[in-house]
C-alpha positions in Angstrom: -81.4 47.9 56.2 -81.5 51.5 56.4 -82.6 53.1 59.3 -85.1 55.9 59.7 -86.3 58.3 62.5 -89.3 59.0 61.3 -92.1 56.4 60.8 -93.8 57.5 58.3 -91.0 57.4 56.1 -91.2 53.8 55.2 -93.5 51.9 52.8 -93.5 48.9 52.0 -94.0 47.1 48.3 -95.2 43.7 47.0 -93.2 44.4 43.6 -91.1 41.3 42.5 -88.0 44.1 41.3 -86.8 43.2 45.3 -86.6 39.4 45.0 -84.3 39.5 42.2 -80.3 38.8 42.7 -77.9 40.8 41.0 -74.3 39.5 40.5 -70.8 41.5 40.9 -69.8 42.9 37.8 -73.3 43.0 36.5 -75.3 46.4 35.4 -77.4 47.7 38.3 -81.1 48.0 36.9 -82.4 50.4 39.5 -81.3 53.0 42.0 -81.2 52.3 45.6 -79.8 50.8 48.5 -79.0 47.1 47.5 -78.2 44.6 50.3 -75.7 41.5 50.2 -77.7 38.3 50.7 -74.8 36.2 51.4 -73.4 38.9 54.5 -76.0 41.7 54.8 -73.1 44.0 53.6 -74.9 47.3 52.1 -74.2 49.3 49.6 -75.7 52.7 47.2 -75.9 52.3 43.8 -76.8 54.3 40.8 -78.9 52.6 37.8 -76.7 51.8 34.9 -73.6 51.9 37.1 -71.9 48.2 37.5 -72.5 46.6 40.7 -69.0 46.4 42.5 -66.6 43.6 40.6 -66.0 41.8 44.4 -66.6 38.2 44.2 -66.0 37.5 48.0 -68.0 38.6 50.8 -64.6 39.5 52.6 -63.9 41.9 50.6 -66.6 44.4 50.5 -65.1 46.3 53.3 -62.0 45.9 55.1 -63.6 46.6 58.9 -66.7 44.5 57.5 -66.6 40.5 59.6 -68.8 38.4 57.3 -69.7 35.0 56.4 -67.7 33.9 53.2 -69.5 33.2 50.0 -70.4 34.5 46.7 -71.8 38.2 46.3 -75.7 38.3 45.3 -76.9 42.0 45.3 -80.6 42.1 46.5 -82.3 45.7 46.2 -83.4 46.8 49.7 -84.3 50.4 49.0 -86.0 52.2 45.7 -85.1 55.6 44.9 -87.0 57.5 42.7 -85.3 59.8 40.4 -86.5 63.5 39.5 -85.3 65.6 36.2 -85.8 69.3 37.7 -83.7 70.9 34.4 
């Protein structure tokens, strides 16, 4: 999970967009910090952008020790995107 200094930073959401699983390979529907659920492995993404295509938990990172098992993407963090142009 990301990590914060600053307390007030955080808050928290009842909104059924984090409960979801996401697959390898498939689009990524918002923008944010999205979680493995299989190894906790974490991971940016940009909406529209394709989830990475790994299907094995060993191979999100080389220095990464995880459990083996499919790759479900749960989003952790929500970003909120500004147009300033």
């Amino acid at each position: 999970m990301p990590t914060y200094k600053y307390a007030n930073f955080l808050q928290t959401s009842d909104s059924k967009i984090f409960d979801k699983l996401h697959h390898s390979g498939a689009s990524v529907p918002y923008s944010g910090i999205y979680r493995c659920a299989t190894c906790g492995f974490e991971i940016t993404c940009e909406e529209g952008r394709i989830f990475p295509p790994e299907k094995s938990c060993a191979k999100h990172h080389a220095k990464w020790k995880c459990a083996q098992g499919e790759v479900n993407w749960q989003l952790a963090a929500f970003t909120i995107h500004t147009n300033t142009e």
